[in-house]
Chimera marker file (.cmm) of the C-alpha trace (Angstrom):
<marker_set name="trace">
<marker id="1" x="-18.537" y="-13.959" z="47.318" r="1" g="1" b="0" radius="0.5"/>
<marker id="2" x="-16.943" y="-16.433" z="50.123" r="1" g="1" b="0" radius="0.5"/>
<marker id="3" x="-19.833" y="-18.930" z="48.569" r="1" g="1" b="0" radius="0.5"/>
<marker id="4" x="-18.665" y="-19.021" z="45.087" r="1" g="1" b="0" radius="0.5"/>
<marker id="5" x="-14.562" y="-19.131" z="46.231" r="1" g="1" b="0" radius="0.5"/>
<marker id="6" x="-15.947" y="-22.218" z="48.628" r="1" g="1" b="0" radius="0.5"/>
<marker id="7" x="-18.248" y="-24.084" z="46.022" r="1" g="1" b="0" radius="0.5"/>
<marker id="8" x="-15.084" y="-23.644" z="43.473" r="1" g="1" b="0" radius="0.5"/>
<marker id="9" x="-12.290" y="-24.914" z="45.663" r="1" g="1" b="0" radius="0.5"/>
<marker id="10" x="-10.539" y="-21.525" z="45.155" r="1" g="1" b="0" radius="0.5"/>
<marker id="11" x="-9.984" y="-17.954" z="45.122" r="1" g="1" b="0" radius="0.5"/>
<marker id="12" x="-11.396" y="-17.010" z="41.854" r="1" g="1" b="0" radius="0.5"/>
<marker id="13" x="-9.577" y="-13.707" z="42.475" r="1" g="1" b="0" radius="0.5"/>
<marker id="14" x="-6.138" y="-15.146" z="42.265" r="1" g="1" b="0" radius="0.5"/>
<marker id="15" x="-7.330" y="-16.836" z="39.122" r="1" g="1" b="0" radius="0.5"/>
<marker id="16" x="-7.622" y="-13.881" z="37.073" r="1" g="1" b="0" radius="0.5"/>
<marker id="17" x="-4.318" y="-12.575" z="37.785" r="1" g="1" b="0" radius="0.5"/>
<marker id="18" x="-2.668" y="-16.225" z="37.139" r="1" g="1" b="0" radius="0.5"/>
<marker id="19" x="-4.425" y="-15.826" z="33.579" r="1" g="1" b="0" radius="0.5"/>
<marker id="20" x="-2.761" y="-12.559" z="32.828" r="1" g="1" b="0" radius="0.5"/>
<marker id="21" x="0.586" y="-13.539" z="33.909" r="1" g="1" b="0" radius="0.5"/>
<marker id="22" x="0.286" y="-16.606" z="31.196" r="1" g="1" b="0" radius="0.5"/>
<marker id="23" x="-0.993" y="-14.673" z="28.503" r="1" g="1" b="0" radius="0.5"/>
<marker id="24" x="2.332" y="-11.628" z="29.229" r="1" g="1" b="0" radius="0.5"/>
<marker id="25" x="4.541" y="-15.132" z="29.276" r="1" g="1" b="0" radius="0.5"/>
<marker id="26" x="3.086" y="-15.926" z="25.931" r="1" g="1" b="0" radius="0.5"/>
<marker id="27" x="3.403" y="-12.951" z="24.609" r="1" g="1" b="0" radius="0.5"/>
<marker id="28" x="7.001" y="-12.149" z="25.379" r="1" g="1" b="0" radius="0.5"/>
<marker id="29" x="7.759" y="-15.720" z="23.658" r="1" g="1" b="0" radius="0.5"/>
<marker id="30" x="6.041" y="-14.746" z="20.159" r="1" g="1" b="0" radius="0.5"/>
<marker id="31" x="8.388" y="-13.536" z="17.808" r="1" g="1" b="0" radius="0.5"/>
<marker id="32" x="8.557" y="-9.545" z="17.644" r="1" g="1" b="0" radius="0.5"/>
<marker id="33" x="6.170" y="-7.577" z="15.004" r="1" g="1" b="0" radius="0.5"/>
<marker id="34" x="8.011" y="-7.424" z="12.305" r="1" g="1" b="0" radius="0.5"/>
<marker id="35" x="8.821" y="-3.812" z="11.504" r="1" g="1" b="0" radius="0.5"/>
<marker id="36" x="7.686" y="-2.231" z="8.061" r="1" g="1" b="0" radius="0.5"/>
<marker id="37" x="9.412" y="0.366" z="6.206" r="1" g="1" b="0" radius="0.5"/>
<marker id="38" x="7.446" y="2.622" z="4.392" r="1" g="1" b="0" radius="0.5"/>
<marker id="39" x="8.260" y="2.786" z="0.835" r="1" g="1" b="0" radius="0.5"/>
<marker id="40" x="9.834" y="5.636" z="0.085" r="1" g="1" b="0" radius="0.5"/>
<marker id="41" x="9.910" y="5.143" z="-3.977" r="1" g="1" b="0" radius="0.5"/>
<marker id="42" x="7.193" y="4.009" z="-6.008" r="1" g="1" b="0" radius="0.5"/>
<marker id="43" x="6.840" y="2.859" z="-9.643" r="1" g="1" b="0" radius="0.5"/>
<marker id="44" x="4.094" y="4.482" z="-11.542" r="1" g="1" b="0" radius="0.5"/>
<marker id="45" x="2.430" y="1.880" z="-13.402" r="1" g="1" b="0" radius="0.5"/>
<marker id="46" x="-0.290" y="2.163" z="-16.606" r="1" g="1" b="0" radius="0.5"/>
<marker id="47" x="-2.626" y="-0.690" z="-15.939" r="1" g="1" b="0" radius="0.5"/>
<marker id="48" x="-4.851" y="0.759" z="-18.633" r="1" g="1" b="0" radius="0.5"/>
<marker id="49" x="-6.351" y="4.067" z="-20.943" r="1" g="1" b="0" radius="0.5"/>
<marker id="50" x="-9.528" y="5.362" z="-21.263" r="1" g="1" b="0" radius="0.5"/>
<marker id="51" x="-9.508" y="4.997" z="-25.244" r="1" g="1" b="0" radius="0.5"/>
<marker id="52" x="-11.385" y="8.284" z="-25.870" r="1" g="1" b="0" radius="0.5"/>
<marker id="53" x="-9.141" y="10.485" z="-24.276" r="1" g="1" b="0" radius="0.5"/>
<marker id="54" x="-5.890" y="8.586" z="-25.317" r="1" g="1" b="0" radius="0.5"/>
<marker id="55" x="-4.907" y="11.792" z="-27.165" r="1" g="1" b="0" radius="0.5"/>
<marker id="56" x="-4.745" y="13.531" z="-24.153" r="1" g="1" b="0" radius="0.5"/>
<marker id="57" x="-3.039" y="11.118" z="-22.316" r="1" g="1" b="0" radius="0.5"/>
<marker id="58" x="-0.285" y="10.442" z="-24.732" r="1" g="1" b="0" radius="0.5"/>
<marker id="59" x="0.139" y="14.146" z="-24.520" r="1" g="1" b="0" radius="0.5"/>
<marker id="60" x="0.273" y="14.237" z="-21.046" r="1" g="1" b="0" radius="0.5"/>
<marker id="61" x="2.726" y="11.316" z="-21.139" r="1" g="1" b="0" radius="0.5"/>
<marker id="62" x="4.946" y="13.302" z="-23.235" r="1" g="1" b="0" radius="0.5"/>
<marker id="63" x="4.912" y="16.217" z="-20.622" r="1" g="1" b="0" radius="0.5"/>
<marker id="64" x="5.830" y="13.922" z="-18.038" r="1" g="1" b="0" radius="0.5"/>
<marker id="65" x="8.511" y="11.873" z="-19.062" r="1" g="1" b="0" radius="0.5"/>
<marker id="66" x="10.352" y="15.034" z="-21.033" r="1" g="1" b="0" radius="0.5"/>
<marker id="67" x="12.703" y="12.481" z="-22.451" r="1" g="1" b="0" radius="0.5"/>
<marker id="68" x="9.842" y="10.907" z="-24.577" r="1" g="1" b="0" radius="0.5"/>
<marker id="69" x="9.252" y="12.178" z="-27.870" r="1" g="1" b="0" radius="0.5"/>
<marker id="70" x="5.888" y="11.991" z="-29.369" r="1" g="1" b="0" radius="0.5"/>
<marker id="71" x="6.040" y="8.306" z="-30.933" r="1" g="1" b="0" radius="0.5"/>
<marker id="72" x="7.621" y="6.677" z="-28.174" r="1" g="1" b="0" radius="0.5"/>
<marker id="73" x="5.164" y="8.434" z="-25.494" r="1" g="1" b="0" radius="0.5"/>
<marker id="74" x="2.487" y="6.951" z="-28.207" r="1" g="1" b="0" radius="0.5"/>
<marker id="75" x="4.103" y="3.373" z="-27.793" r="1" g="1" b="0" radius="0.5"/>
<marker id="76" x="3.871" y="3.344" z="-24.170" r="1" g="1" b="0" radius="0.5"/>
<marker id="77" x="0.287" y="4.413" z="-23.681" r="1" g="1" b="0" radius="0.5"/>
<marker id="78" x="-0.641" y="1.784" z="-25.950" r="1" g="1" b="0" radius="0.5"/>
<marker id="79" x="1.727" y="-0.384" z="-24.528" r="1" g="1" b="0" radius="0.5"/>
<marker id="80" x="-0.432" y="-0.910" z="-21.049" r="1" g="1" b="0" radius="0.5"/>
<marker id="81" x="0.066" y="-2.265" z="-18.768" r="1" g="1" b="0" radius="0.5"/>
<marker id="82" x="3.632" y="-1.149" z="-18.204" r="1" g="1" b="0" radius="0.5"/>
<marker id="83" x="5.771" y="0.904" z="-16.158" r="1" g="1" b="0" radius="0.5"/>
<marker id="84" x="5.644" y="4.593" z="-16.876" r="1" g="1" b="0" radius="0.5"/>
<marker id="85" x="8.269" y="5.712" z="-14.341" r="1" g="1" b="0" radius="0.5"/>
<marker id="86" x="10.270" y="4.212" z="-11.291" r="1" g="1" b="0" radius="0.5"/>
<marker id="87" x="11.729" y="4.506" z="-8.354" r="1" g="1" b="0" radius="0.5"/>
<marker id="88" x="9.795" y="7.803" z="-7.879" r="1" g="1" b="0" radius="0.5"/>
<marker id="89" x="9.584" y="9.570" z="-4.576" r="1" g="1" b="0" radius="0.5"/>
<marker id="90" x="6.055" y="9.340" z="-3.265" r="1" g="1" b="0" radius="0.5"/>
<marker id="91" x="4.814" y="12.920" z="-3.570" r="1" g="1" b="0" radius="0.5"/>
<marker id="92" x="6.056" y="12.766" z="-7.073" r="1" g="1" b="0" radius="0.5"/>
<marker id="93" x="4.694" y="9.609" z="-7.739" r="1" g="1" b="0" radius="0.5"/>
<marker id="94" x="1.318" y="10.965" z="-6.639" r="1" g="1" b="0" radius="0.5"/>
<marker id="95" x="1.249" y="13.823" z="-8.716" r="1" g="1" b="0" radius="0.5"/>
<marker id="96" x="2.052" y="11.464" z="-11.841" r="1" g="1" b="0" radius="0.5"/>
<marker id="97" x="-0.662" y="9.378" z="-10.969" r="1" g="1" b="0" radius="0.5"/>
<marker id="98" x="-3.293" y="12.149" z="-10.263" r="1" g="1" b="0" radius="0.5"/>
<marker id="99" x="-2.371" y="14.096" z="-13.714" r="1" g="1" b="0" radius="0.5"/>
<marker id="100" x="-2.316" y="10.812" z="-15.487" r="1" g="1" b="0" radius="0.5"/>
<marker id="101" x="-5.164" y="9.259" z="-14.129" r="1" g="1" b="0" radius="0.5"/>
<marker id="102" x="-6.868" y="12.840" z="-14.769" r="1" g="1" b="0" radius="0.5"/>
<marker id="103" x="-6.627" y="11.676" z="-19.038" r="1" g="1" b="0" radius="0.5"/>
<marker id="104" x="-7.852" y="8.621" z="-18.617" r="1" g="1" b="0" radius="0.5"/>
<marker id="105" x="-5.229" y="6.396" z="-17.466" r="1" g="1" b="0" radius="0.5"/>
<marker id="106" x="-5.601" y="3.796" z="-14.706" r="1" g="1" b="0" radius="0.5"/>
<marker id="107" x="-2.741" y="4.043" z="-12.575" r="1" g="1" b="0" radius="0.5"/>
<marker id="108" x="-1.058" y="2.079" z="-10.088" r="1" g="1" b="0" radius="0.5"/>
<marker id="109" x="1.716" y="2.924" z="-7.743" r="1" g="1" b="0" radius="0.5"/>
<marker id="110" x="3.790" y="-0.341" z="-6.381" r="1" g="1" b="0" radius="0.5"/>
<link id1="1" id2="2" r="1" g="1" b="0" radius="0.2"/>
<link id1="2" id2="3" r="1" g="1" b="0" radius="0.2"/>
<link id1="3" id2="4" r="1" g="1" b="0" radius="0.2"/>
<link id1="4" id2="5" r="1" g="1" b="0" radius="0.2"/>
<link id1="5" id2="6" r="1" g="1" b="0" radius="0.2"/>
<link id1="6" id2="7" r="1" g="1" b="0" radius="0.2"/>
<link id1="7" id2="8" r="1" g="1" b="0" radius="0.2"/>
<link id1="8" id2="9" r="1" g="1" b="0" radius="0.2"/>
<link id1="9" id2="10" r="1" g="1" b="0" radius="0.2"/>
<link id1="10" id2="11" r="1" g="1" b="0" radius="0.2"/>
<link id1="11" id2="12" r="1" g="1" b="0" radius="0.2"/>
<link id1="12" id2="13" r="1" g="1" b="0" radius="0.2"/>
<link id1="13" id2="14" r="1" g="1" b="0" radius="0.2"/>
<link id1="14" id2="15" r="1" g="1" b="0" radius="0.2"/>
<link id1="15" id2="16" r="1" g="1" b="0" radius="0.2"/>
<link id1="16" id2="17" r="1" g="1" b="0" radius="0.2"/>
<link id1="17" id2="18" r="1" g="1" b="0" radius="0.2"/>
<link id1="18" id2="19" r="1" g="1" b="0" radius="0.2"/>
<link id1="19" id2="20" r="1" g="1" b="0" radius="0.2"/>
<link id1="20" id2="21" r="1" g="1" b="0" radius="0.2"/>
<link id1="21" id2="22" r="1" g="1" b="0" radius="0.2"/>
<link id1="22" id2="23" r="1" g="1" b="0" radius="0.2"/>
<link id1="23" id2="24" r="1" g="1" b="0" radius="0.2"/>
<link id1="24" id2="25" r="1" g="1" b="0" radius="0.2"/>
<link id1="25" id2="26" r="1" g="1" b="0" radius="0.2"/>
<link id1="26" id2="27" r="1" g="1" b="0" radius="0.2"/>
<link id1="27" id2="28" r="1" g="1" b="0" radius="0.2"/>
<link id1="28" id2="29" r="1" g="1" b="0" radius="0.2"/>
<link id1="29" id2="30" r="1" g="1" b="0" radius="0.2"/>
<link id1="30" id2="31" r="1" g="1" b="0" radius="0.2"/>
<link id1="31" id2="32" r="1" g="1" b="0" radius="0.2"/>
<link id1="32" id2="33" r="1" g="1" b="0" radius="0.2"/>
<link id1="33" id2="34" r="1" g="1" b="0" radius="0.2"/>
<link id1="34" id2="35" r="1" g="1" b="0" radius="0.2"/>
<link id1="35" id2="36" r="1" g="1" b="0" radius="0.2"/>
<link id1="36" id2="37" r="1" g="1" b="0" radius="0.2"/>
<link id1="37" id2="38" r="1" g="1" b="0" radius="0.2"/>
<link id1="38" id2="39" r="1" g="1" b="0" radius="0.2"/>
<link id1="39" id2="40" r="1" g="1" b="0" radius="0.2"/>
<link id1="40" id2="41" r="1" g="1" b="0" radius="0.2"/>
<link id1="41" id2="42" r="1" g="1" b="0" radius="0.2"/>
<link id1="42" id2="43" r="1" g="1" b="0" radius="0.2"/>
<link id1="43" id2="44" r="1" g="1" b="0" radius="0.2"/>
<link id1="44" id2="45" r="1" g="1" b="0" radius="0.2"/>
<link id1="45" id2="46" r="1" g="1" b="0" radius="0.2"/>
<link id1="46" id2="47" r="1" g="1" b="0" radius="0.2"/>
<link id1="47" id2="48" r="1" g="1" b="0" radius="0.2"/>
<link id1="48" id2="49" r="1" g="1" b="0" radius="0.2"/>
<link id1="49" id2="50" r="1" g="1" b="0" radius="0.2"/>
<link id1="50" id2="51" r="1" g="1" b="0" radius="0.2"/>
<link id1="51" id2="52" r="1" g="1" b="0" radius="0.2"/>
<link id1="52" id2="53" r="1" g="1" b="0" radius="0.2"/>
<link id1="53" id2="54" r="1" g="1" b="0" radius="0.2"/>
<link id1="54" id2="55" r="1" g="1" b="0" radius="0.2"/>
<link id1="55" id2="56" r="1" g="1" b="0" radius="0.2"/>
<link id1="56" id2="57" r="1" g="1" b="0" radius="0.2"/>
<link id1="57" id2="58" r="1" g="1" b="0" radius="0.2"/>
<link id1="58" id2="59" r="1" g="1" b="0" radius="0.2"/>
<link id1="59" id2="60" r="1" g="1" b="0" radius="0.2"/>
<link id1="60" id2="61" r="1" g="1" b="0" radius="0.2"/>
<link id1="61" id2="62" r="1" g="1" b="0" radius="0.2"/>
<link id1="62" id2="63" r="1" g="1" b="0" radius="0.2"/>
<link id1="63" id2="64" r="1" g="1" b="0" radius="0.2"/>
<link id1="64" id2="65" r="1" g="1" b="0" radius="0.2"/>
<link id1="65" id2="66" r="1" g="1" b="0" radius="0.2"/>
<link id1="66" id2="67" r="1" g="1" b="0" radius="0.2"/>
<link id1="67" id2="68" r="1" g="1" b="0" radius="0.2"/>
<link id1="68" id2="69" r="1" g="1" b="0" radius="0.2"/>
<link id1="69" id2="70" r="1" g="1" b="0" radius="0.2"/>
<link id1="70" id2="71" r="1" g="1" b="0" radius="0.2"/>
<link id1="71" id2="72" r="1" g="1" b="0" radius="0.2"/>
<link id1="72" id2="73" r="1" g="1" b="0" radius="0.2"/>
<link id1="73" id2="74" r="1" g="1" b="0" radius="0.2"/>
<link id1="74" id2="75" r="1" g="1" b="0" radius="0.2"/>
<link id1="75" id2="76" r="1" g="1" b="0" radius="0.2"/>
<link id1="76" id2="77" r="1" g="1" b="0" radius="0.2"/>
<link id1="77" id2="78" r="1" g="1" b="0" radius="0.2"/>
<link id1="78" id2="79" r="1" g="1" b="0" radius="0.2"/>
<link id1="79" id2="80" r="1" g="1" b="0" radius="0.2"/>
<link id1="80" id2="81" r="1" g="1" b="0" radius="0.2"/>
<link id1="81" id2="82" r="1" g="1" b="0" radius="0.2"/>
<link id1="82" id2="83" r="1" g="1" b="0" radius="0.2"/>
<link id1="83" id2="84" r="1" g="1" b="0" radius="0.2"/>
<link id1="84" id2="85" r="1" g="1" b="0" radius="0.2"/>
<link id1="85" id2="86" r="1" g="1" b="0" radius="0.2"/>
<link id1="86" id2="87" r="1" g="1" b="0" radius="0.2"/>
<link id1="87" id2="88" r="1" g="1" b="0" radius="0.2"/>
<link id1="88" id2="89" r="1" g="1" b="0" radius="0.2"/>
<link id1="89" id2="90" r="1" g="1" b="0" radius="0.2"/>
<link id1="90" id2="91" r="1" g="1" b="0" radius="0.2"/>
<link id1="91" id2="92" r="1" g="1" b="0" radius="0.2"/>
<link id1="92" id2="93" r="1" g="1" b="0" radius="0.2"/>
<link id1="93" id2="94" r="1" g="1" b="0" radius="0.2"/>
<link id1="94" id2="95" r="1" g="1" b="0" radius="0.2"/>
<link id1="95" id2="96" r="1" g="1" b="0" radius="0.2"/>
<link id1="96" id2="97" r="1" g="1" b="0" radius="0.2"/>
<link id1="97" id2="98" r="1" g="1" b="0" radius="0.2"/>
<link id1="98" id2="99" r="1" g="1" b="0" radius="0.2"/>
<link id1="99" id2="100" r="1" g="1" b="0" radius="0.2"/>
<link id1="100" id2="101" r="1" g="1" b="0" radius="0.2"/>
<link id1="101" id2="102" r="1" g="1" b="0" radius="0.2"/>
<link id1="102" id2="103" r="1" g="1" b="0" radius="0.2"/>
<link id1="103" id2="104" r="1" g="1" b="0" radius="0.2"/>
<link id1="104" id2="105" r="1" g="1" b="0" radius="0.2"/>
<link id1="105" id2="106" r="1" g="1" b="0" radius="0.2"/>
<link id1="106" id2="107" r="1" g="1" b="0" radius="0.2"/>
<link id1="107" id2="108" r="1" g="1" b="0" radius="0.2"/>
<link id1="108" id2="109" r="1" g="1" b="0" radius="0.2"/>
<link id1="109" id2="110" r="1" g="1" b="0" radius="0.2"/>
</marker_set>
């Protein structure tokens, strides 16, 4: 070990640590993660329909969105891609996507 410290002009032990202490330096001068806040509202988006079971998922549109009547439930499936609902708390949002998507429709939370 005294060998390689002599043949390198150095304590390679005190190297290491020297290393370290630049990298923490660096680090503490980077700019701090940014912090993310999970979304806590989604929009429920139809990106598309499975045409043979657009019946059904005008139907289940219209059970959905309880404001809808049967036409303008129609107009919106057909309408794709739009928005089918937003500002929808997640768990919500999931089950509108997981009955929709379970009629054919190819959803998309944002």
């Amino acid at each position: 070990s005294s060998g390689i410290n002599a043949e390198y002009g150095g304590n390679i032990a005190m190297a290491a640590p020297a290393a370290s202490t630049a990298a923490s330096a660096a680090a503490a001068d980077a700019p701090p993660e940014p912090v993310v806040e999970e979304k806590t509202s989604f929009d429920v988006k139809l990106m598309g329909i499975n045409p043979s079971m657009k019946i059904k998922l005008i139907k289940a549109v219209k059970e959905a969105l309880p404001e809808l009547n049967l036409v303008a439930a129609k107009k919106l499936v057909e309408g794709a891609p739009c928005t089918v609902k937003e500002k929808v708390p997640k768990a919500d949002a999931e089950a509108l996507k997981a009955k929709l998507s379970e009629f054919g429709g190819d959803i998309t939370l944002e």
